[in-house]
C-alpha positions as CSV (number, residue, x, y, z in Angstrom):
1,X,50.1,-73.4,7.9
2,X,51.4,-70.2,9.0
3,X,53.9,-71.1,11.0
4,X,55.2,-73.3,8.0
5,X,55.4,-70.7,6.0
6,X,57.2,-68.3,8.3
7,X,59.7,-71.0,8.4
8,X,60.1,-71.4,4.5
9,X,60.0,-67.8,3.7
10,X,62.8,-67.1,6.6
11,X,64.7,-70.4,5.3
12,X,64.8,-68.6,1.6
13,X,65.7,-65.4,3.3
14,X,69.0,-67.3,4.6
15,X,69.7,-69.0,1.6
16,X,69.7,-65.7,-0.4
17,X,71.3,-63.7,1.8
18,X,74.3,-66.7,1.8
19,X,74.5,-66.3,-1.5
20,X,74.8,-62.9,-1.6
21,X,77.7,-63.0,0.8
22,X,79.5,-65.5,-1.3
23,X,79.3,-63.2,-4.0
24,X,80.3,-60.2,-2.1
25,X,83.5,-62.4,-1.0
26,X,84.4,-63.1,-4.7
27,X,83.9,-59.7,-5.7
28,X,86.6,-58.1,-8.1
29,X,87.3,-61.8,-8.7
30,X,86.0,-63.1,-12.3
31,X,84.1,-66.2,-11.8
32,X,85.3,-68.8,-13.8
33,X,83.7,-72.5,-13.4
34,X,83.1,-75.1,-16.4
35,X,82.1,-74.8,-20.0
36,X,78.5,-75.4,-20.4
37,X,75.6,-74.9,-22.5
38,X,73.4,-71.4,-21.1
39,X,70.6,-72.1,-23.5
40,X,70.4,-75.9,-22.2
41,X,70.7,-75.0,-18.5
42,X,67.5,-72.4,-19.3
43,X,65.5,-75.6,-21.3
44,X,66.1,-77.8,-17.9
45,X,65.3,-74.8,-15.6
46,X,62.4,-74.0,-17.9
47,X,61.1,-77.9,-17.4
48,X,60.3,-77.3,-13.7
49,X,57.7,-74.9,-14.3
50,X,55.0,-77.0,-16.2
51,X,52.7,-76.4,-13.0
52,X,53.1,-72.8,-13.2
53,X,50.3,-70.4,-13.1
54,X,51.2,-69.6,-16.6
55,X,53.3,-71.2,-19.0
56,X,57.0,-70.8,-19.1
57,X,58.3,-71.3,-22.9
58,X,62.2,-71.9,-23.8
59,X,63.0,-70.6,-26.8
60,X,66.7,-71.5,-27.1
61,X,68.7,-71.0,-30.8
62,X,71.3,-73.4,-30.5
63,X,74.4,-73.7,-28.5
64,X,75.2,-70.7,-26.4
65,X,78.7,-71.4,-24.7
66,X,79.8,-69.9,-21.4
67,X,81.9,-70.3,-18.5
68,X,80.3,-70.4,-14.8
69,X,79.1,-71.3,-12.3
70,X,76.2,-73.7,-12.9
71,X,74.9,-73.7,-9.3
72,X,75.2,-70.3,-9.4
73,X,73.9,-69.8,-12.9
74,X,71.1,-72.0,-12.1
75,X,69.8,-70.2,-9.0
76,X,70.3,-67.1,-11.4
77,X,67.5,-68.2,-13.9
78,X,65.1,-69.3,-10.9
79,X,65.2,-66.1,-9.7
80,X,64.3,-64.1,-13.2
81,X,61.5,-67.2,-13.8
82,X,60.2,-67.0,-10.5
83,X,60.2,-62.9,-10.8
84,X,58.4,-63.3,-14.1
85,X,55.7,-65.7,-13.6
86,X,54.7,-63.6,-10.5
87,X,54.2,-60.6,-13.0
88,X,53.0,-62.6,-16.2
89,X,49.3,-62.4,-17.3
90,X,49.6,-65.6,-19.6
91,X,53.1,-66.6,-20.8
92,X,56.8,-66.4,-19.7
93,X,59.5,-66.5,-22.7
94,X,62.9,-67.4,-21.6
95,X,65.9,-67.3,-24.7
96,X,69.3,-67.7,-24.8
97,X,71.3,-66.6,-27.8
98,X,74.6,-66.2,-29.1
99,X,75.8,-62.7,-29.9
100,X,79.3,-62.0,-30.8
101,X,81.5,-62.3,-27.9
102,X,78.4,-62.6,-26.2
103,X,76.1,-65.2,-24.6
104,X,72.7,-63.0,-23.8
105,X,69.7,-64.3,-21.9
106,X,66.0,-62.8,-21.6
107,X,63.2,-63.9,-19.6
108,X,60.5,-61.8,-20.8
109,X,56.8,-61.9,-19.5
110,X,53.3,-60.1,-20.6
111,X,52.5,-58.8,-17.4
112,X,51.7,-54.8,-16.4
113,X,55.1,-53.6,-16.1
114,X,56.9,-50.8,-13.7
115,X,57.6,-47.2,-14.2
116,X,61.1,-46.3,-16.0
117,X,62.2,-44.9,-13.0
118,X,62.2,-48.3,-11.1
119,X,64.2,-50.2,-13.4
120,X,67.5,-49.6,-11.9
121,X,65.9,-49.0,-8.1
122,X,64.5,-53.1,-8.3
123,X,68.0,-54.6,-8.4
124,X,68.9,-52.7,-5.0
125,X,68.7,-55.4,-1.7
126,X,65.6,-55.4,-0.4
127,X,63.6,-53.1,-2.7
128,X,60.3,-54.9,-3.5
129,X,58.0,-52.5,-5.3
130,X,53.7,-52.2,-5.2
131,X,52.6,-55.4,-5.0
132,X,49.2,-54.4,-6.5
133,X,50.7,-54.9,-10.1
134,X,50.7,-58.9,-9.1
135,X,48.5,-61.3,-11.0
136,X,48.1,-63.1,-7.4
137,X,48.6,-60.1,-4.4
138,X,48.5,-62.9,-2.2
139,X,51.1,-64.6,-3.3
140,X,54.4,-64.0,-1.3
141,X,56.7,-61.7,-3.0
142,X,60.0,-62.6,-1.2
143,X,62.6,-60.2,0.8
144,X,63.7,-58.2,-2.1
145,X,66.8,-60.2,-3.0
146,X,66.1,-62.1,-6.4
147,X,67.4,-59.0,-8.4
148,X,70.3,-58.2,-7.1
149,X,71.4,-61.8,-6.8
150,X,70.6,-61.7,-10.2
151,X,72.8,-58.6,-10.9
152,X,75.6,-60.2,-8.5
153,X,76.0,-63.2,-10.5
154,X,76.3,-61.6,-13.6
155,X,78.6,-59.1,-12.3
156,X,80.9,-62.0,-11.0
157,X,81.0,-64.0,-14.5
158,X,82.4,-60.6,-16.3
159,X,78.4,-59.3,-17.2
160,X,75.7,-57.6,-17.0
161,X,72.0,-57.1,-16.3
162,X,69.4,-54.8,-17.1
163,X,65.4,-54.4,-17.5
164,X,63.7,-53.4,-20.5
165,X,60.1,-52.6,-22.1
166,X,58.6,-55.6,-24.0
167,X,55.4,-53.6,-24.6
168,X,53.5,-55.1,-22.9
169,X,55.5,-56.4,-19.9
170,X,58.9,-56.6,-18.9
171,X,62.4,-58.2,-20.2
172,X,64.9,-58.9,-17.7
173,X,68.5,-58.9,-19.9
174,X,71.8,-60.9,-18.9
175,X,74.7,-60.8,-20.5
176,X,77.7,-62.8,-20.0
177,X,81.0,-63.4,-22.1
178,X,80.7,-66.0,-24.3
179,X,83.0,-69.3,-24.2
180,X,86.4,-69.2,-26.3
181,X,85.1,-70.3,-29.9
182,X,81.1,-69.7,-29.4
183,X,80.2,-67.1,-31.9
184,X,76.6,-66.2,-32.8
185,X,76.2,-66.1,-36.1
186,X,74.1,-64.1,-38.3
187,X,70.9,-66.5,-38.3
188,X,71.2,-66.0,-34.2
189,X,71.4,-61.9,-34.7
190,X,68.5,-61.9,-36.5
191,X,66.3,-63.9,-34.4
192,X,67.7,-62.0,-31.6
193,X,66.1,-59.0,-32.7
194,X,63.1,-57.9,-31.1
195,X,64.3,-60.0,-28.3
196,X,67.0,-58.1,-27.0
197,X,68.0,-54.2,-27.2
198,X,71.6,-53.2,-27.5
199,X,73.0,-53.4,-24.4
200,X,71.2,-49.9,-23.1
201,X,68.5,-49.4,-20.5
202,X,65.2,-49.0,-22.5
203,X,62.4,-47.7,-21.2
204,X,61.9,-50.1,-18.6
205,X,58.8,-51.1,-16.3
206,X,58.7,-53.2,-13.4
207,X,59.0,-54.7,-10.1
208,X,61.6,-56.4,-7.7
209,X,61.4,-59.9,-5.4
């Protein structure tokens, strides 16, 4: 069983570290891809957590249209679901809204949260943080990549991605331009907030894969 997972954690090792490099090699370069639905891709995403520890709850609000990547996009929410329920005492909470110009997506969980001063330290390669905050110490915590594939990706489709305080726990922020003719209107604002701060690092609290 050890052996086993050696070879799975080193076999995720490779894969991130691939697609960091990929990134890397596009970087400066505006990833571009197909039209699709972000708050769609996070429902299906969201679906392969019903045997989580903890429950993992879409709460999309209509169409949010971007252009990407969807493999990329894809291993993009994986990463901030994965981070979450790691963290979470009871509940994940993963929304995608339109804003403006803007497609923004938050995966928020309950769980103890990080200093302020980490925030910005967790999406550096191969930070991982205490471990003790964990619901499940045990459980493997990865190499210290998810983040700052996380960042990478949004970086490469013209974003941006940040931590903030959901009092309690944490909410990891990404926000990418929105498709040509996907505006959020006001219904979307206003169940936005609460959800999602303006764009600017709040006093933030947590951890790193």
């Amino acid at each position: 069983a050890g052996v086993l997972a050696d070879t799975l954690r080193l076999a995720r090792l490779a894969e991130d570290l691939l697609a960091l490099a990929r990134l890397d090699e596009r970087a400066g370069r505006r990833q571009r891809g197909r039209r699709l639905d972000l708050a769609e891709l996070a429902r299906e995403v969201c679906l392969r957590y019903a045997g989580a520890s903890v429950r993992v709850t879409p709460r999309p609000y209509g169409k949010c249209m971007v252009f990407g990547d969807t493999g990329g996009l894809d291993r993009m929410l994986v990463n901030l679901i994965d981070n979450a329920v790691r963290y979470a005492a009871s509940e994940v909470r993963v929304t995608a809204v339109a804003d403006g110009p803007w497609a923004v997506l938050t995966v928020t969980d309950d769980g103890p949260g990080i200093p302020a001063g980490d925030a910005e330290r967790v999406f550096d390669r191969f930070t991982r943080l205490d471990d003790a905050r964990s619901r499940d110490p045990a459980q493997d915590s990865g190499a210290g990549l998810g983040l700052a594939i996380v960042r990478a990706t949004a970086t490469a489709h013209g974003g941006s991605a940040w931590l903030e305080d959901a009092g309690p726990g944490l909410r990891a922020v990404v926000r990418l331009p929105a498709a040509p003719g996907q505006q959020g209107g006001d219904g979307d604002r206003g169940e936005q907030q609460g959800q999602v701060g303006d764009g600017q690092m709040e006093q933030a609290h947590r951890r790193g894969r």
